[in-house]
C-alpha positions in Angstrom: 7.3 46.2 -23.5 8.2 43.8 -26.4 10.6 42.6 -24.7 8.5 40.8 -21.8 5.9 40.2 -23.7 8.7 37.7 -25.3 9.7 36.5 -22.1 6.1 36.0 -20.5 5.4 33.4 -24.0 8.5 31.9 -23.7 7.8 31.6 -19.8 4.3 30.2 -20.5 5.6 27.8 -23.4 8.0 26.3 -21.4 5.6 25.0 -18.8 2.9 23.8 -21.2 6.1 21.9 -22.8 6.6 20.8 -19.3 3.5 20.1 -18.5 3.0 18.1 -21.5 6.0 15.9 -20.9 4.8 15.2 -17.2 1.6 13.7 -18.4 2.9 11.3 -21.0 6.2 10.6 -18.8 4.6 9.8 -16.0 3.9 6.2 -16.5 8.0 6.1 -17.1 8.6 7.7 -14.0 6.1 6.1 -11.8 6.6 2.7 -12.8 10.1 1.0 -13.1 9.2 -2.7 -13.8 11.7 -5.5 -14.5 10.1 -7.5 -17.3 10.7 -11.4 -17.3 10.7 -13.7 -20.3 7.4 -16.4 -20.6 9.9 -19.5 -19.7 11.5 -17.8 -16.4 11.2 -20.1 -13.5 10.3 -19.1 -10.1 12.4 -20.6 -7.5 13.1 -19.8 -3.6 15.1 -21.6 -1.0 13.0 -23.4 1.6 9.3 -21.9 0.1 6.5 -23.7 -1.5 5.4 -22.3 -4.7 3.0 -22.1 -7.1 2.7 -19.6 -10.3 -0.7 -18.9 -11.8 -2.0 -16.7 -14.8 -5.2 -14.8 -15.0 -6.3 -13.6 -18.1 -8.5 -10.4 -17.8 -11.8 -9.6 -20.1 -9.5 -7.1 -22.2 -6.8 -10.1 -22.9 -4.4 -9.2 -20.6 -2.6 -11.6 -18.2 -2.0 -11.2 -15.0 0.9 -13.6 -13.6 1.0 -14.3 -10.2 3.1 -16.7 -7.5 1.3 -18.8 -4.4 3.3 -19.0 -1.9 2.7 -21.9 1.2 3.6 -22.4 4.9 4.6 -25.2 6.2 1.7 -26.4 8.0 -2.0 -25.6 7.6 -3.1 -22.5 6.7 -4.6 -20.1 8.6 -5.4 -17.6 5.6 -4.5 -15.7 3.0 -2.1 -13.0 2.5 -2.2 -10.7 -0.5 0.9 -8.8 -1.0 0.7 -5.8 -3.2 4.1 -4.5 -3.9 5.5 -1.4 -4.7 6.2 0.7 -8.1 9.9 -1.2 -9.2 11.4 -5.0 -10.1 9.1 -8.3 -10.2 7.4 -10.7 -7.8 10.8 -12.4 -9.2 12.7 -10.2 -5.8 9.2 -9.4 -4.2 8.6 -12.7 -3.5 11.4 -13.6 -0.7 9.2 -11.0 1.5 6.5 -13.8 2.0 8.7 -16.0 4.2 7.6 -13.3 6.4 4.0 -14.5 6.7 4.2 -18.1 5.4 6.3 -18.3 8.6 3.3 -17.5 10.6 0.6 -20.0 8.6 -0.4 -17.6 6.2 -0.8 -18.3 2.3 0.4 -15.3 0.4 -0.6 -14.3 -3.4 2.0 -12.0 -5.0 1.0 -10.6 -8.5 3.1 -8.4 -11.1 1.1 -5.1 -12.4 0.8 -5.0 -16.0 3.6 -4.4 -17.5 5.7 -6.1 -14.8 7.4 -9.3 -15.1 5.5 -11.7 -16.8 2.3 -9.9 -16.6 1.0 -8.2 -20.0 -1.6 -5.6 -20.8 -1.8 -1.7 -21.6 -1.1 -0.3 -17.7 -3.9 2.1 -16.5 -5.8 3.0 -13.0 -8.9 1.7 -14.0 -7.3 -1.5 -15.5 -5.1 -2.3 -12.4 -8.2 -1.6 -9.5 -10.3 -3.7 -12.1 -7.5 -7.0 -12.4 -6.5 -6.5 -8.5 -10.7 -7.0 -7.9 -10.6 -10.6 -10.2 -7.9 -11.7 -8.0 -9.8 -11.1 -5.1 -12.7 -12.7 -5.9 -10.6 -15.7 -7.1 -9.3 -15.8 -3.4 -12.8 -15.5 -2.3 -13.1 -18.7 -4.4 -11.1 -20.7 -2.2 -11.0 -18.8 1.3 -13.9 -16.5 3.1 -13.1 -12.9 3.2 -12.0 -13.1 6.9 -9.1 -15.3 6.0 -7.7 -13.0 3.4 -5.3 -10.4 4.7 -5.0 -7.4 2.7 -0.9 -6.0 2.3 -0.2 -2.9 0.9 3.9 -2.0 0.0 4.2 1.6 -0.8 2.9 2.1 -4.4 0.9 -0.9 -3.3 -0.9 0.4 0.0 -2.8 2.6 -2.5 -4.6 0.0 -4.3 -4.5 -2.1 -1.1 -7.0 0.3 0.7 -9.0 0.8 -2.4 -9.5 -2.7 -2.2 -9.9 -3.3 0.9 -13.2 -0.2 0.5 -14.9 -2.5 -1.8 -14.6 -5.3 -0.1 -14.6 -7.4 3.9 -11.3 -8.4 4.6 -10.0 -9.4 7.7 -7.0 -6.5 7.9 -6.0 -4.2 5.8 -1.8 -3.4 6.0 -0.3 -0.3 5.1 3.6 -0.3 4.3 5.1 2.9 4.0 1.7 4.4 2.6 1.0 7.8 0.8 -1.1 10.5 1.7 -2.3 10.9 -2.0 0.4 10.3 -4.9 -0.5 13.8 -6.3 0.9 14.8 -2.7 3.7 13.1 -2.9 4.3 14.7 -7.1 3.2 18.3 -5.7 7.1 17.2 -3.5 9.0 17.9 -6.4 6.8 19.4 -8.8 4.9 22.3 -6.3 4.2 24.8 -9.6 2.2 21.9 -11.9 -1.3 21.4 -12.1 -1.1 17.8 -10.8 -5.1 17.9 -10.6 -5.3 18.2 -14.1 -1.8 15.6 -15.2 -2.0 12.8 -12.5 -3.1 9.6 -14.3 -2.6 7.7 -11.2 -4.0 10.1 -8.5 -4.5 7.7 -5.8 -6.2 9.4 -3.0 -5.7 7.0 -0.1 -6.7 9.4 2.1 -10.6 9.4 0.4 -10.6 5.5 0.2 -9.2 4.8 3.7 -12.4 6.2 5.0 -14.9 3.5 3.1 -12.7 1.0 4.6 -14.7 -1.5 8.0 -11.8 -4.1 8.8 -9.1 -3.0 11.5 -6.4 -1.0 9.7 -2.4 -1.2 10.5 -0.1 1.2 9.3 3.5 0.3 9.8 6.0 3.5 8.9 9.8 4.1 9.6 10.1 7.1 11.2 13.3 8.0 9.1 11.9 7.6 5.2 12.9 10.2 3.3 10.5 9.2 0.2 7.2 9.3 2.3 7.6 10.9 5.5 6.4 9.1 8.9 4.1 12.3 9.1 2.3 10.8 6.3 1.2 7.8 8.2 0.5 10.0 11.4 -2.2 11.7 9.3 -3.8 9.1 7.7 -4.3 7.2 10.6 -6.1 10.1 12.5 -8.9 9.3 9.4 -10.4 6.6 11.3 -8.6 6.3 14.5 -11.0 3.9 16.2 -10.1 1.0 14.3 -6.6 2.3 13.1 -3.3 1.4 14.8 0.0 2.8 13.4 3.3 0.9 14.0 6.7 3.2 13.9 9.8 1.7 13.0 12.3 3.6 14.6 15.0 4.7 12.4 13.7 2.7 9.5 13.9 4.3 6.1 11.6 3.5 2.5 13.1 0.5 1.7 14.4 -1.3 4.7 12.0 -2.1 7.3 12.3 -5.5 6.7 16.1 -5.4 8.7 14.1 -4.5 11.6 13.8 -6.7 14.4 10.8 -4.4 15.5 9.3 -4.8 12.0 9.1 -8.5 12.6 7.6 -8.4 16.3 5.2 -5.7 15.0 4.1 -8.3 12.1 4.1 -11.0 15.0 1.7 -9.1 16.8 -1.1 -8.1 14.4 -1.2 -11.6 12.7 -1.3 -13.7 15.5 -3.0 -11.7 18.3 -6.6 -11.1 18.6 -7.7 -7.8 19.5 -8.9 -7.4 22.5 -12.2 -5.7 24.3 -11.3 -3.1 26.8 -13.9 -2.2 29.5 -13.5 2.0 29.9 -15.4 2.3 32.4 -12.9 0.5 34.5 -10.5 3.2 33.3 -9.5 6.3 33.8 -10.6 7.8 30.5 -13.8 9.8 32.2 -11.8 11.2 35.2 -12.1 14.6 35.5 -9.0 16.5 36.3 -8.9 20.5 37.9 -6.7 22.8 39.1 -8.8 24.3 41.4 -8.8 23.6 45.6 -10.7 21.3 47.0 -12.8 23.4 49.5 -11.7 22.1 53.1 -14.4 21.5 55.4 -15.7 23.4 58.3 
């Protein structure tokens, strides 16, 4: 009896130990920034640029790049990225709207690149809402596109809840992240260790613009099945966008990506009339009675 007693404690210690180490890791495991010294210059081939610093009300800074088309602007695109590196690589994703006539803000999380400040949830939904309303500044809220990468869609649709975009964008989004943890950690409270819960699943339904979810139907990190549920939230003014064969991080090398981009930038929705349709036909199995 002694003897599992003994094992049952050592059982039990070893996954408050564990349990311990998840919480205070997690930041370290979650986050994988590439931090840039103060005097780095920005520069890309054949883009317009313009960095920017935003200093929060708890003395943080929040650095940020402005990236320009060509021509005149037909709004604003702002990129949230995902969990790793710096708007340093990031930022060669937003030939892919300046392309189109689209502005595009890029901004490093605490913590990343030049940015500073002590990382939290509350602290990052509170500095992605200040850039927001500084883009409200200088464009009306349906010129600003909302563009959510991966770690990014997350905050992306909380955002977009609180506020009237034109679009929100989903890019490889997540159910929840504590869904994504309970993945490879299926026996740990997650309800009680998650710092960065991000139910996008519970915001996405608070959100009123037209949503686009674009998924590769091969990604091993967030499966396509994700997307498929998260679209069913609000299915009237959802659309998802499969990438066939596309994986996490590579969506970009898909000339599907780029027509599917082409699309929900540049064409309006349109109005369908269903009662020119087929959608109330009734079909049955049964015989028409012939007549006598």
């Amino acid at each position: 009896m002694q003897y599992w007693i003994s094992t049952i404690l050592l059982v039990l210690a070893i996954y408050i130990a564990v349990s311990v180490a998840l919480y205070y890791l997690q930041d370290y495991m979650l986050f994988k920034p590439e931090k840039l010294p103060k005097n780095f210059q920005f520069h890309y081939d054949n883009q317009l640029t313009k960095e920017y610093n935003l200093e929060t009300r708890d003395g943080a800074i929040i650095n940020g790049l402005r990236f320009y088309p060509k021509g005149e602007s037909k709004g604003v695109v702002l990129y949230l990225k995902g969990n790793s590196k710096s708007i340093k690589g990031w930022g060669k994703f937003a030939v892919d709207f300046t392309r189109h006539g689209y502005n595009v803000a890029m901004i490093d999380y605490r913590g990343f690149g030049k940015s500073t400040g002590k990382r939290s949830h509350k602290a990052i939904k509170r500095d992605l809402q200040e850039i927001y309303n500084k883009l409200k500044e200088r464009t009306s809220e349906d010129n600003i596109i909302i563009y959510g990468r991966s770690l990014g869609s997350g905050f992306a649709t909380k955002l977009a809840s609180l506020n009237n975009p034109r679009m929100l964008i989903l890019d490889a989004p997540y159910y929840s992240l504590k869904k994504v943890a309970a993945r490879y950690a299926p026996f740990m409270p997650l309800s009680l260790l998650m710092k960065y819960p991000m139910p996008t699943y519970k915001w996405l339904k608070y959100v009123n613009c037209p949503i686009h979810i674009i998924h590769g139907t091969k990604d091993k990190l967030i499966p396509f099945k994700t997307s498929v549920k998260l679209a069913q939230i609000k299915p009237e003014t959802t659309k998802l966008h499969s990438v066939l064969g596309g994986g996490h991080k590579n969506l970009n090398n898909f000339e599907s990506y780029h027509k599917m981009l082409d699309d929900i930038l540049n064409n309006e929705p349109k109005t369908i009339d269903l009662e020119t349709t087929s959608i109330n036909v009734i079909h049955s199995s049964k015989k028409s009675k012939k007549k006598a």
